[in-house]
Biopython code that builds the backbone (N, CA, C, O; Angstrom):
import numpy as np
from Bio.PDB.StructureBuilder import StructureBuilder

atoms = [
    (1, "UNK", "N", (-7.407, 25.441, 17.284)),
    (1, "UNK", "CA", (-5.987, 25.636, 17.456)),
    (1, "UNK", "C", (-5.428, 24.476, 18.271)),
    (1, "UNK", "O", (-6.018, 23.867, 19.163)),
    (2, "UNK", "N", (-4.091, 24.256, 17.781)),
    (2, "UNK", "CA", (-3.365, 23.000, 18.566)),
    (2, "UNK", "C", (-2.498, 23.565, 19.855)),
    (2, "UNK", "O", (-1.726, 24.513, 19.711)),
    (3, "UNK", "N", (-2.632, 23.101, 20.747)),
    (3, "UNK", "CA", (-1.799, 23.671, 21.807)),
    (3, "UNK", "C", (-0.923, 22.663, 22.523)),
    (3, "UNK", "O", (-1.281, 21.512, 22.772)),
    (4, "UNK", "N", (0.554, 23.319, 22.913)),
    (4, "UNK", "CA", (1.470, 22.160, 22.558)),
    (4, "UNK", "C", (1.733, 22.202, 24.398)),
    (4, "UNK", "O", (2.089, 23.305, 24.813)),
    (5, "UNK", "N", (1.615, 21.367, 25.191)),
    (5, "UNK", "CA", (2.207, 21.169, 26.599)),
    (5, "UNK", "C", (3.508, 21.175, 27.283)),
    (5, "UNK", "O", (3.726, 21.204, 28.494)),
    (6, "UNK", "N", (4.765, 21.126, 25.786)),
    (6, "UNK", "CA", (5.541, 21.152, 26.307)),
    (6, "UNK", "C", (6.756, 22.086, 25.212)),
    (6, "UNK", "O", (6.316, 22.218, 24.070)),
    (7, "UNK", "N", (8.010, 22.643, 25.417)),
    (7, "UNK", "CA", (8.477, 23.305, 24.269)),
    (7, "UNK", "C", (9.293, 22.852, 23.436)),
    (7, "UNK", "O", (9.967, 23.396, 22.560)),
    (8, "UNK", "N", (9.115, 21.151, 23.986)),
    (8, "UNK", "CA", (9.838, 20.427, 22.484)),
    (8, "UNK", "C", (9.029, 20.271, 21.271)),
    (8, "UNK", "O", (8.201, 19.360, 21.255)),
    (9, "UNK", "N", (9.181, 21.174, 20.075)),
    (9, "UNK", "CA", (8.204, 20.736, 19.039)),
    (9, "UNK", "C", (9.360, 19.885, 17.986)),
    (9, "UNK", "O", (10.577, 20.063, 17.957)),
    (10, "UNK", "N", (8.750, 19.165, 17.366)),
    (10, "UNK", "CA", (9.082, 18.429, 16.327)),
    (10, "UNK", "C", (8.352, 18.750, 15.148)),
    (10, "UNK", "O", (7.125, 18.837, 15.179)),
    (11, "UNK", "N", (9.145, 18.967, 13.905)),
    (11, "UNK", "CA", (9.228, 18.970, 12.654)),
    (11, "UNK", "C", (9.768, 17.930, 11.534)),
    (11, "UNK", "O", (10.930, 17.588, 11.317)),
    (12, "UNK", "N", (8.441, 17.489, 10.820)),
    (12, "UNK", "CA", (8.994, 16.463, 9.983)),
    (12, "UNK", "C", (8.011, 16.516, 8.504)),
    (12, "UNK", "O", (6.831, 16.852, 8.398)),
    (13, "UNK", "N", (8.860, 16.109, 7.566)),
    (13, "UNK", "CA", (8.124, 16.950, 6.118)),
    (13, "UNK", "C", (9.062, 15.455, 5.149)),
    (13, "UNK", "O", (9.942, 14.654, 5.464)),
    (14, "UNK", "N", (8.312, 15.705, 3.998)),
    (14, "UNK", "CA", (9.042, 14.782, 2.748)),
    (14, "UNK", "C", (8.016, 14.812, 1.918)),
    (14, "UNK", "O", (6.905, 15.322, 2.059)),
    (15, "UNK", "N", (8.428, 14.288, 1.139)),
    (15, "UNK", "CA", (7.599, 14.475, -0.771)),
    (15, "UNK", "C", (7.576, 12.650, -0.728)),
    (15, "UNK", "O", (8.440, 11.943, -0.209)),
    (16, "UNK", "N", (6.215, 12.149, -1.497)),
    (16, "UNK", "CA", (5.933, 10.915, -2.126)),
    (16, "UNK", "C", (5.610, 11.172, -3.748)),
    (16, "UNK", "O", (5.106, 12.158, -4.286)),
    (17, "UNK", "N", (5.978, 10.206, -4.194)),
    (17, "UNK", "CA", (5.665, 9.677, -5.727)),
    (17, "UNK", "C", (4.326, 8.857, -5.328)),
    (17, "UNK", "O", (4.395, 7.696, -4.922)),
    (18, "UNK", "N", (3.103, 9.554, -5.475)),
    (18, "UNK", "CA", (1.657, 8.537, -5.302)),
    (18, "UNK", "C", (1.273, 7.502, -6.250)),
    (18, "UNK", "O", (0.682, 6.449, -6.008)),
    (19, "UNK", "N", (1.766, 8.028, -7.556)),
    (19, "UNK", "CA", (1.893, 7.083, -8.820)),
    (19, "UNK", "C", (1.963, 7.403, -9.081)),
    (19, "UNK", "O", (1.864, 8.558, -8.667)),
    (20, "UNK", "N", (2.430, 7.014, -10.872)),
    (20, "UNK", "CA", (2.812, 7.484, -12.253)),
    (20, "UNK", "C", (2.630, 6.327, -13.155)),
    (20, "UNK", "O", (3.337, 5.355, -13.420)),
    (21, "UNK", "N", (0.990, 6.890, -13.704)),
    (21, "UNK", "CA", (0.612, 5.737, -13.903)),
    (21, "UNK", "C", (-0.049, 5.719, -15.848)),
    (21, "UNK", "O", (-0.847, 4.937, -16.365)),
    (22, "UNK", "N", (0.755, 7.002, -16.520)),
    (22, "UNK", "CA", (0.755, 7.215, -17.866)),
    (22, "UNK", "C", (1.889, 5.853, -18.476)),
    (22, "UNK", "O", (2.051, 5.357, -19.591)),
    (23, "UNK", "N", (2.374, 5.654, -17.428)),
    (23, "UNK", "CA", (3.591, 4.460, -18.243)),
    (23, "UNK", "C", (3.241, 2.774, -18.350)),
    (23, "UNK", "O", (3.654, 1.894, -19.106)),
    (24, "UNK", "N", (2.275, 2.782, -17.212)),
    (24, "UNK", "CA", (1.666, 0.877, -17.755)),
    (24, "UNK", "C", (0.219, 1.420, -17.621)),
    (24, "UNK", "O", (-0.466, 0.885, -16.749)),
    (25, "UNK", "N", (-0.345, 2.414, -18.367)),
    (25, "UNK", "CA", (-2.248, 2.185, -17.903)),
    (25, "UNK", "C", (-2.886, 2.021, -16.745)),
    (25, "UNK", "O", (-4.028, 1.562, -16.707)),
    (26, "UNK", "N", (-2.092, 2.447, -15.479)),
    (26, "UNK", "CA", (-3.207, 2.598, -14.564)),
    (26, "UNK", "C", (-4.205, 3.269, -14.757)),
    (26, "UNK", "O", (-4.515, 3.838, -15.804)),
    (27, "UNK", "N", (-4.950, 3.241, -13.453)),
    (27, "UNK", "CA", (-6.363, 3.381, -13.413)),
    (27, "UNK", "C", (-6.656, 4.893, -13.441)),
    (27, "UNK", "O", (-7.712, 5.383, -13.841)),
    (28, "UNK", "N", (-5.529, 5.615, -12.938)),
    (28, "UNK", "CA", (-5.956, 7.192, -13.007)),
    (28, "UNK", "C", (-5.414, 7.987, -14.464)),
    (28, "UNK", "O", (-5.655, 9.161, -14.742)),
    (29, "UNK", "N", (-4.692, 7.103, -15.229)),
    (29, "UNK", "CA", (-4.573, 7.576, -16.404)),
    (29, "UNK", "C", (-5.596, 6.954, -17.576)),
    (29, "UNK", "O", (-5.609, 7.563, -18.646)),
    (30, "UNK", "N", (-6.243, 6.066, -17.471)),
    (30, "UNK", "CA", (-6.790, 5.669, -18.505)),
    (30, "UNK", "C", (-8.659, 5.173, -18.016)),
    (30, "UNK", "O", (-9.592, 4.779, -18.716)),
    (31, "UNK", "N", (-8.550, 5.429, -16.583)),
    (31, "UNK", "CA", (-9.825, 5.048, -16.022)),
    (31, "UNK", "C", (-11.035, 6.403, -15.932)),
    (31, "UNK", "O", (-10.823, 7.603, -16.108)),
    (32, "UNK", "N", (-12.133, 5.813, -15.646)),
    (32, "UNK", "CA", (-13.186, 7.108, -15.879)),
    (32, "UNK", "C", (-13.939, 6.640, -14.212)),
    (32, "UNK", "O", (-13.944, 5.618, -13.527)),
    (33, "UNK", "N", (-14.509, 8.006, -14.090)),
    (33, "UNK", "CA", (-15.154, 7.646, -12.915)),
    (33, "UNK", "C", (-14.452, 7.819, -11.519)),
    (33, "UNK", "O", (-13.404, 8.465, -11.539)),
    (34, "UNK", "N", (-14.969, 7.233, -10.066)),
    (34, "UNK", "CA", (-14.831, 7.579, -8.837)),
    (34, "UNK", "C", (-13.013, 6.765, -8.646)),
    (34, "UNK", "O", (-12.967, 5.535, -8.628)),
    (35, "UNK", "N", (-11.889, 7.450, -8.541)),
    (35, "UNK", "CA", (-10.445, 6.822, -8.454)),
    (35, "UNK", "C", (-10.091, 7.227, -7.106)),
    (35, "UNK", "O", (-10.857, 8.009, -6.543)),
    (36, "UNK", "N", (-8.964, 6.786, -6.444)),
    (36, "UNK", "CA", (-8.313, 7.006, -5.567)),
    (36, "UNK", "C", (-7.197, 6.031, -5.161)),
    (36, "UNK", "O", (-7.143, 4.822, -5.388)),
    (37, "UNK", "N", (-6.275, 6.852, -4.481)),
    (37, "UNK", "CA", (-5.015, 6.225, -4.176)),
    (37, "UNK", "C", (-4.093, 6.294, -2.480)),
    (37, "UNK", "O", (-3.661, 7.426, -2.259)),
    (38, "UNK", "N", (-3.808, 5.332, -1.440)),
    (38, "UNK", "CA", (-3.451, 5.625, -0.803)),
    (38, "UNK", "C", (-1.845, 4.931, -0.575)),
    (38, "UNK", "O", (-1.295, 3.841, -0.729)),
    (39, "UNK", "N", (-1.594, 5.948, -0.232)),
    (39, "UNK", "CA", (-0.278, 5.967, 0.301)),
    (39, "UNK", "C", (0.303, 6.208, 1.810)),
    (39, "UNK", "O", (0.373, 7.179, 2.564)),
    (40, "UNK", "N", (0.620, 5.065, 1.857)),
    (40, "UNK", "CA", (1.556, 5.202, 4.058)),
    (40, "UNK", "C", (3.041, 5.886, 3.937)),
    (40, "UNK", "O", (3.961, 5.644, 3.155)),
    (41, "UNK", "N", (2.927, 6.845, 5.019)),
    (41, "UNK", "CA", (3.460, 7.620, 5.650)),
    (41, "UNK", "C", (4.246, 7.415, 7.094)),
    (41, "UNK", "O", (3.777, 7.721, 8.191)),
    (42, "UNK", "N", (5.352, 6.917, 6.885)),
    (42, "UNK", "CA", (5.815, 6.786, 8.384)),
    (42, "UNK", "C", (6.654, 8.161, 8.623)),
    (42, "UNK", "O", (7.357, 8.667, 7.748)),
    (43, "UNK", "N", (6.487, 8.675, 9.890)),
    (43, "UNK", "CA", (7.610, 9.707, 10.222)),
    (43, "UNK", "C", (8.640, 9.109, 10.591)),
    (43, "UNK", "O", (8.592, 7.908, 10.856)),
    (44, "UNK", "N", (9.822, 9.851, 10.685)),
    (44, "UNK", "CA", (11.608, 9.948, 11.209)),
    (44, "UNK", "C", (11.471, 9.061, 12.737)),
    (44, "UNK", "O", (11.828, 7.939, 13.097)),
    (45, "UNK", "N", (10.758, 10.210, 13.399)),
    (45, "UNK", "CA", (10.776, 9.463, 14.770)),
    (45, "UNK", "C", (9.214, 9.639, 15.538)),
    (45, "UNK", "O", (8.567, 10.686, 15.545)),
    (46, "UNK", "N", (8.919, 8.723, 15.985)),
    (46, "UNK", "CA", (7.536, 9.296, 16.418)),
    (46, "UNK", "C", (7.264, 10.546, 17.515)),
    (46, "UNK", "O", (7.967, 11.021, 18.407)),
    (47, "UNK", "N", (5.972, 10.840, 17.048)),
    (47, "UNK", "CA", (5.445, 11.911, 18.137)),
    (47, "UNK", "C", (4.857, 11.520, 19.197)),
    (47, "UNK", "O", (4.258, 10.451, 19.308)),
    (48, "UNK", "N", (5.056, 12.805, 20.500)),
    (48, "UNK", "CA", (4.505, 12.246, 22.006)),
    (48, "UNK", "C", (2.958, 12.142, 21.535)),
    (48, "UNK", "O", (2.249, 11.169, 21.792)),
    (49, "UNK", "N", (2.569, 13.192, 20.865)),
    (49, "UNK", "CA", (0.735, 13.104, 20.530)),
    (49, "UNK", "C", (0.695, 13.500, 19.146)),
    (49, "UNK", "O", (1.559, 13.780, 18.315)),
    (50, "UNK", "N", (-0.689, 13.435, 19.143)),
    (50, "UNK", "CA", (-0.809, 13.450, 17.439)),
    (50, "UNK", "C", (-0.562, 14.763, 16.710)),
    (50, "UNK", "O", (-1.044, 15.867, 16.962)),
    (51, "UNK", "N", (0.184, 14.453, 15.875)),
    (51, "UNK", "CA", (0.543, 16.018, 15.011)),
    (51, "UNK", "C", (-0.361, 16.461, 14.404)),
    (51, "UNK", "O", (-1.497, 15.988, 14.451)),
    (52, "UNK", "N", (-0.071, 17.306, 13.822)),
    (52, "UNK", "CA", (-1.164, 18.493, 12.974)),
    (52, "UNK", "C", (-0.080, 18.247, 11.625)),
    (52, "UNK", "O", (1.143, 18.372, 11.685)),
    (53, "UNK", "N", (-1.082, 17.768, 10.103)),
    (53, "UNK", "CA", (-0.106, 16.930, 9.733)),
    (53, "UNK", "C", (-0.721, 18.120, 8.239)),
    (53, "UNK", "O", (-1.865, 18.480, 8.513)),
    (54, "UNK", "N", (-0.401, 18.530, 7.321)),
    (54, "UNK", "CA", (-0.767, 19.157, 6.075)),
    (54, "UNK", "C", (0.210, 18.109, 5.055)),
    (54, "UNK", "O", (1.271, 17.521, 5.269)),
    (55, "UNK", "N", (-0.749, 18.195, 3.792)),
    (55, "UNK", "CA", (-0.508, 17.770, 2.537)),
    (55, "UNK", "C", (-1.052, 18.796, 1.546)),
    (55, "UNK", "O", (-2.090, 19.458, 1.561)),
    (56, "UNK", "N", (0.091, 18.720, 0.572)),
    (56, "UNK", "CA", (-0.440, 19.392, -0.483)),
    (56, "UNK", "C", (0.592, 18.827, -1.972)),
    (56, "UNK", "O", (1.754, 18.425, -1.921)),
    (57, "UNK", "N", (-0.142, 18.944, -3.009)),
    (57, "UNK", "CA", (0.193, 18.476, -4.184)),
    (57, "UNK", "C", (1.165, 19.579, -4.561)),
    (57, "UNK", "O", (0.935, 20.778, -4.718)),
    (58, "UNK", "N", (2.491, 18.793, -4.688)),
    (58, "UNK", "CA", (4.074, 19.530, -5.040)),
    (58, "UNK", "C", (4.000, 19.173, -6.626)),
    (58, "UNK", "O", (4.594, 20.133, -7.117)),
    (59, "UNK", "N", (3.592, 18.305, -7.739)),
    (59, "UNK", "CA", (3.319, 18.067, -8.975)),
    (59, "UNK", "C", (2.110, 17.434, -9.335)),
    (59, "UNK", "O", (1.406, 17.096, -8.384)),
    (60, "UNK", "N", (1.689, 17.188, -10.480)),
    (60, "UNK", "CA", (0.956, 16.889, -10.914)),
    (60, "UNK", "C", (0.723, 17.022, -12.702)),
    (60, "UNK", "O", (0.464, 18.060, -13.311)),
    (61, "UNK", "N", (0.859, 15.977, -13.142)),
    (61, "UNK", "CA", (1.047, 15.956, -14.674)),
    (61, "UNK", "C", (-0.492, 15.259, -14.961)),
    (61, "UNK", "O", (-0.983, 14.259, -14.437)),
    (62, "UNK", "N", (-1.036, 16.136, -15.951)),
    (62, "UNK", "CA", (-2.354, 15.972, -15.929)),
    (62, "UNK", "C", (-2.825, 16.177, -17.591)),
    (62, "UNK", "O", (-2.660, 17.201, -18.255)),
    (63, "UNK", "N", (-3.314, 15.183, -17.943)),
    (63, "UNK", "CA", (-4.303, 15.731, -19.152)),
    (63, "UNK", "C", (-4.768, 16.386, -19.795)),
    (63, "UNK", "O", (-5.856, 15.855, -20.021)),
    (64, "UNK", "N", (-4.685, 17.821, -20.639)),
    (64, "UNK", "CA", (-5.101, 18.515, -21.098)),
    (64, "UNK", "C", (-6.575, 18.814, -21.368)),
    (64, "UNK", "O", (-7.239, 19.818, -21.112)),
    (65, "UNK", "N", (-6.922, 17.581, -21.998)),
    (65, "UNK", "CA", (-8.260, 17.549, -22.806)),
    (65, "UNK", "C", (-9.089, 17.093, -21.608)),
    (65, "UNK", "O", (-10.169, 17.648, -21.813)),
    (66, "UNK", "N", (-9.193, 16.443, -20.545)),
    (66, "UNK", "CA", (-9.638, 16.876, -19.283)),
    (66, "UNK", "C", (-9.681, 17.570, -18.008)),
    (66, "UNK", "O", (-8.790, 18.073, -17.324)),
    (67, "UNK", "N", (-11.246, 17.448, -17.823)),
    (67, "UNK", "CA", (-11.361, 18.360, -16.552)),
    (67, "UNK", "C", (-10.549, 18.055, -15.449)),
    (67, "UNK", "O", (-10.419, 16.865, -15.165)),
    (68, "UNK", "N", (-9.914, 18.999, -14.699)),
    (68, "UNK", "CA", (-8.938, 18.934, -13.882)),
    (68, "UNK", "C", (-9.461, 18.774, -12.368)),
    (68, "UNK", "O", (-9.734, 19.639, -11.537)),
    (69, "UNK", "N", (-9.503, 17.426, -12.299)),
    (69, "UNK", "CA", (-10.382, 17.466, -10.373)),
    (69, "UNK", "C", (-9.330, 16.100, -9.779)),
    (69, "UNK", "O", (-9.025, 14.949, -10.091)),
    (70, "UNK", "N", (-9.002, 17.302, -8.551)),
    (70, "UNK", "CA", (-8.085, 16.383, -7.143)),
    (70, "UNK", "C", (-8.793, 17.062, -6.162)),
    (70, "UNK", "O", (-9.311, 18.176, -6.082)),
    (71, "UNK", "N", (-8.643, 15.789, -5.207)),
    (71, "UNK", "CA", (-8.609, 15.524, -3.629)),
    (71, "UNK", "C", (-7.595, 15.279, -2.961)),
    (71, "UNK", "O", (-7.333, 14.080, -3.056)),
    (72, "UNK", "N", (-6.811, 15.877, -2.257)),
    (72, "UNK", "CA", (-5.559, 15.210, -1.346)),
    (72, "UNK", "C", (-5.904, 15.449, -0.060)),
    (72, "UNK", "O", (-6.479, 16.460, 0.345)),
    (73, "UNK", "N", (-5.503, 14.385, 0.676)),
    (73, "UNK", "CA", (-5.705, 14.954, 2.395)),
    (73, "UNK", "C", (-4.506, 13.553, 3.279)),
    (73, "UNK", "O", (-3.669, 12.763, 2.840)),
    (74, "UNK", "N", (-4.934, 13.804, 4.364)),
    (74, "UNK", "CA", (-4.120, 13.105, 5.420)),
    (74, "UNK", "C", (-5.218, 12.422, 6.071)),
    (74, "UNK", "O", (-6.201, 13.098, 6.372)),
    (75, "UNK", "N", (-5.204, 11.420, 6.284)),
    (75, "UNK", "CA", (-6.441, 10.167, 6.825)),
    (75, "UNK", "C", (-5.441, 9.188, 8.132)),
    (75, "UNK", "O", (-4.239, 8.931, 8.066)),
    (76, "UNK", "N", (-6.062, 8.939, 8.843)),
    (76, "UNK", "CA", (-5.459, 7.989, 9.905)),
    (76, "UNK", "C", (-3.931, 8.267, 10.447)),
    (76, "UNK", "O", (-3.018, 7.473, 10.220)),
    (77, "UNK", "N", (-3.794, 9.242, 11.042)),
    (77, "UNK", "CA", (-2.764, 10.130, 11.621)),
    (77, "UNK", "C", (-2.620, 9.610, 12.778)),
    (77, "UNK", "O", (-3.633, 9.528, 13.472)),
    (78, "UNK", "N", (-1.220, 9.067, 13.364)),
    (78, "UNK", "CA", (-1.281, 8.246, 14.737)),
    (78, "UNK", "C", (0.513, 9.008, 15.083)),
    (78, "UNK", "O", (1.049, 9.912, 14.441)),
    (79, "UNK", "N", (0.869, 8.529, 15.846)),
    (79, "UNK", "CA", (1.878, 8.908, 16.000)),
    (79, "UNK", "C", (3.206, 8.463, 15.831)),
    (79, "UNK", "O", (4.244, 8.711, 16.444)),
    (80, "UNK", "N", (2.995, 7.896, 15.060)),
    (80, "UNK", "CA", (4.162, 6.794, 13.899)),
    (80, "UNK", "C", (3.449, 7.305, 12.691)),
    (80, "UNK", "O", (4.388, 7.423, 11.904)),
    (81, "UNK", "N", (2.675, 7.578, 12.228)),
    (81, "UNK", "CA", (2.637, 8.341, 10.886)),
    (81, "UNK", "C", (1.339, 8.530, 10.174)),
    (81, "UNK", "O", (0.388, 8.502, 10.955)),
    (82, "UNK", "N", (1.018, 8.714, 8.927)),
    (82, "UNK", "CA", (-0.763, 8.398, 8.516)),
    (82, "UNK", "C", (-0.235, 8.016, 6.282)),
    (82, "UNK", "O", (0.705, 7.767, 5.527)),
    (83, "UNK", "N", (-1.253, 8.180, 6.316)),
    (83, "UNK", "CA", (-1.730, 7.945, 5.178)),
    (83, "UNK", "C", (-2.231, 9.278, 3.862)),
    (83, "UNK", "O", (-2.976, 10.177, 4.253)),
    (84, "UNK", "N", (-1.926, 9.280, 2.898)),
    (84, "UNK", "CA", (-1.930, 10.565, 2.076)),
    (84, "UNK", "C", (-2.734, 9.539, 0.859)),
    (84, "UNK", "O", (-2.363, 8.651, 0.091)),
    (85, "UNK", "N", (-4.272, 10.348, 1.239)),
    (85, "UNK", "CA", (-5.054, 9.857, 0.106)),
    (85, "UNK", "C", (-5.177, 11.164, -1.118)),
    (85, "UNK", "O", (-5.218, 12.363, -0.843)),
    (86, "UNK", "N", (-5.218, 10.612, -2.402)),
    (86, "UNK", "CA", (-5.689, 11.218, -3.385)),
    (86, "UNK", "C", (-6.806, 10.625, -4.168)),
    (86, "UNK", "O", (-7.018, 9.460, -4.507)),
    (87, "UNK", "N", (-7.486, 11.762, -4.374)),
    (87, "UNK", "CA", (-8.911, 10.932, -4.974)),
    (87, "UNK", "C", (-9.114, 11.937, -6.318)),
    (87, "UNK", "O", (-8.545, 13.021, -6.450)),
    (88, "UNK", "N", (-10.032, 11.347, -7.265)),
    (88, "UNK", "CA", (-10.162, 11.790, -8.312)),
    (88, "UNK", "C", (-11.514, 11.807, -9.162)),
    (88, "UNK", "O", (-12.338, 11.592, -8.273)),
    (89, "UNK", "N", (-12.067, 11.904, -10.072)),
    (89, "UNK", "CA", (-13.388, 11.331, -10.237)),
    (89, "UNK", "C", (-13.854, 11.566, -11.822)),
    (89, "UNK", "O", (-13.056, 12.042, -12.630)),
    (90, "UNK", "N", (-14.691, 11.338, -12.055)),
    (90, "UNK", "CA", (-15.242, 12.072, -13.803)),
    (90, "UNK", "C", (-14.328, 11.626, -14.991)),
    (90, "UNK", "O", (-13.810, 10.509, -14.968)),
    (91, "UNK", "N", (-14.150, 12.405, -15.925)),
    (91, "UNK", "CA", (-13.164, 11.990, -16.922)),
    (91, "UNK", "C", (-11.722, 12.606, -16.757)),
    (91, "UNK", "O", (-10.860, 12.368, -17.603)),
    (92, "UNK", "N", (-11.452, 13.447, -15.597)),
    (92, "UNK", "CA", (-10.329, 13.729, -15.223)),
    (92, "UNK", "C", (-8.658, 12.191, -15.912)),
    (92, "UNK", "O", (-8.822, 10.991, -15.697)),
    (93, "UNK", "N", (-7.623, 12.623, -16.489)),
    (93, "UNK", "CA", (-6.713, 11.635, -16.522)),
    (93, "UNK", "C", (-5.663, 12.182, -15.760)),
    (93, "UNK", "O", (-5.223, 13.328, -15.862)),
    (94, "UNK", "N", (-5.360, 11.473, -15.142)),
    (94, "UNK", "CA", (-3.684, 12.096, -14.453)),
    (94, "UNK", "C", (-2.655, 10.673, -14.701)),
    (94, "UNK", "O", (-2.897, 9.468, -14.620)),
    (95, "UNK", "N", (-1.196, 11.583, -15.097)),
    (95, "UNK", "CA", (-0.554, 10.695, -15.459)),
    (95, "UNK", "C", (0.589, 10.160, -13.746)),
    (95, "UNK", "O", (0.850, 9.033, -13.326)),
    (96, "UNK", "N", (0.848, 11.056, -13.386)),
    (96, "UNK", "CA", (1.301, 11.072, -12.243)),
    (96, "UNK", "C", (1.089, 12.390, -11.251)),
    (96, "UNK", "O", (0.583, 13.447, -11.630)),
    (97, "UNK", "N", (1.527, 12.150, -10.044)),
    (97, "UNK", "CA", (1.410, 12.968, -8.915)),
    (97, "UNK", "C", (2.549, 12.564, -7.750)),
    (97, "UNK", "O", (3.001, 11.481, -7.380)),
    (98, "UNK", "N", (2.773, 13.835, -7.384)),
    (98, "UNK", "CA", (3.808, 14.039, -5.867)),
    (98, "UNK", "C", (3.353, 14.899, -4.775)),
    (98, "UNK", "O", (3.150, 16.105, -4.921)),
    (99, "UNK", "N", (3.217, 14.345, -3.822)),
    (99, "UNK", "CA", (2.609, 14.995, -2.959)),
    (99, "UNK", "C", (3.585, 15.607, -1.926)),
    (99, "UNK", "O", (4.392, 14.741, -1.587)),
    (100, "UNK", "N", (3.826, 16.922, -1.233)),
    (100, "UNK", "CA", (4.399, 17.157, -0.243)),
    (100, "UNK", "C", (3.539, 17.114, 1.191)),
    (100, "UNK", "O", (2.340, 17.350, 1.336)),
    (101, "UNK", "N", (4.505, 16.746, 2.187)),
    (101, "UNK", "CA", (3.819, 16.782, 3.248)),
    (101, "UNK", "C", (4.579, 17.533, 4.555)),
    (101, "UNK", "O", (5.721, 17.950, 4.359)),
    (102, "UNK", "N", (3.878, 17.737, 6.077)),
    (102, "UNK", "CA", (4.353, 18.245, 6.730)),
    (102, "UNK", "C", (4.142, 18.408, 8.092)),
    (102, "UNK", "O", (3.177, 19.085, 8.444)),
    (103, "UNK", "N", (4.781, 17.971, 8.816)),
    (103, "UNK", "CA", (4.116, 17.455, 10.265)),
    (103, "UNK", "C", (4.677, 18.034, 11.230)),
    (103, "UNK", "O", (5.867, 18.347, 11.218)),
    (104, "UNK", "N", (3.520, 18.347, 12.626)),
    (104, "UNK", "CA", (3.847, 19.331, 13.428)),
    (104, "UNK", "C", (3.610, 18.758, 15.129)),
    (104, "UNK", "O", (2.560, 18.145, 15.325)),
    (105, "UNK", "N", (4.239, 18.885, 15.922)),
    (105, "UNK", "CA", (3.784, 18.090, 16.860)),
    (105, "UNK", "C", (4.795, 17.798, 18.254)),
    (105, "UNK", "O", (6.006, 17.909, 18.068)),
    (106, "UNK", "N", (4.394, 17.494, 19.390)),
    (106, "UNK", "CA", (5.183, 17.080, 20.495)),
    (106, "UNK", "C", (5.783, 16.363, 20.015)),
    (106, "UNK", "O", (5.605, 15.733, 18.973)),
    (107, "UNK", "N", (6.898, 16.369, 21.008)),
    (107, "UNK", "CA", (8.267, 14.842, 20.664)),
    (107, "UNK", "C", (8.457, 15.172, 22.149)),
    (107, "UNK", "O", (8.194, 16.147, 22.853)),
    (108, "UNK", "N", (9.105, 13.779, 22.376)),
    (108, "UNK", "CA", (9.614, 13.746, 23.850)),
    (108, "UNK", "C", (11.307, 14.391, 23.641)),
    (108, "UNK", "O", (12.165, 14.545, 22.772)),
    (109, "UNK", "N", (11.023, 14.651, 25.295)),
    (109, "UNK", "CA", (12.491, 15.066, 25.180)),
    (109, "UNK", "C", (13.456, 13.975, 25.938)),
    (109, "UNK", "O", (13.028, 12.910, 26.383)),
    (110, "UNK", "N", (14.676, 14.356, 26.010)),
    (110, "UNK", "CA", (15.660, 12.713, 26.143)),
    (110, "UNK", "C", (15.329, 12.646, 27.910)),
    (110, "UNK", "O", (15.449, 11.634, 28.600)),
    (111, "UNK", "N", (14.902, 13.973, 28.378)),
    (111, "UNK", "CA", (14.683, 13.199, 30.040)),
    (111, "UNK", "C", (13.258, 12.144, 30.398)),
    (111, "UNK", "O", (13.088, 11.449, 31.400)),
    (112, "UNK", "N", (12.545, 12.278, 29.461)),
    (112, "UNK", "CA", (11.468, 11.735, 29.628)),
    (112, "UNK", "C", (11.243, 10.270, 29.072)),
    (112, "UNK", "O", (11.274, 9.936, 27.888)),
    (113, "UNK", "N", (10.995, 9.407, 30.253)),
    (113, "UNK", "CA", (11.154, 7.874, 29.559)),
    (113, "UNK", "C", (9.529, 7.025, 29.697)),
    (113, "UNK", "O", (8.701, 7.461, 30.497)),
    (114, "UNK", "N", (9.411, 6.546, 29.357)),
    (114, "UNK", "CA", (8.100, 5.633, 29.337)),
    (114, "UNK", "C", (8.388, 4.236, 30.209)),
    (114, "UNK", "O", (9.018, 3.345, 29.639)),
    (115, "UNK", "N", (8.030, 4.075, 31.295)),
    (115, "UNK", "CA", (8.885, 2.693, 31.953)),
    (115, "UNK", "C", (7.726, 1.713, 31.621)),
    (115, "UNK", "O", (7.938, 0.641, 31.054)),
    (116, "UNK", "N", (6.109, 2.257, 32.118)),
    (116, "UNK", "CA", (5.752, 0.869, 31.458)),
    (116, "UNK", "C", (4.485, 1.192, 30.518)),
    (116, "UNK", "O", (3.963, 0.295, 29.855)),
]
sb = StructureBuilder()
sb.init_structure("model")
sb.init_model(0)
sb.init_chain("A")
sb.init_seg("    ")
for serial, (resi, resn, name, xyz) in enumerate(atoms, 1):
    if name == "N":
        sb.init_residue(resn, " ", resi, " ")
    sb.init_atom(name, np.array(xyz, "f"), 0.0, 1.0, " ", f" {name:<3s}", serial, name[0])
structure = sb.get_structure()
């Protein structure tokens, strides 16, 4: 469990386009085998400490005639923002993906200043 020190919490969330990659042949639509994709994430305003950050796949347009395998997660989480990897593997094709995200965490409040 995350436990917060102070009772300013901050809330910050948004949706990415990770690719869409049925329209020039990328690699997750037409490739076989171990794929993945990362995408940076900056938040609104930064956090006092590191958030507690969830991702989860809001679309996903996918291949029929293949097996259906995703990975999404949040990797390198700082307090200016992280990274939203998707990974993939086998004969899986995906044509595109959107990921939602959602971040939880201290923020300073306006009395509190950082002098050095």
């Amino acid at each position: 469990m995350k436990r917060f020190r102070n009772h300013l919490i901050g809330v910050d969330q948004g949706t990415h386009i990770l690719f869409s990659d049925f329209e020039d042949g990328g690699k997750m639509w037409v490739g076989k085998g171990t794929r993945s994709s990362r995408t940076e994430v900056k938040f609104s305003t930064p956090f006092k400490t590191l958030p507690a950050v969830q991702v989860v796949l809001d679309m996903w347009d996918i291949d029929q005639k293949s097996n259906q395998r995703a990975d999404i997660s949040a990797e390198n989480i700082t307090l200016e923002g992280f990274d939203i990897v998707f990974k993939t593997w086998g004969d899986t094709k995906i044509a595109r993906v959107r990921a939602a995200w959602l971040a939880i965490g201290e923020v300073r409040g306006e009395d509190e200043w950082e002098l050095y």
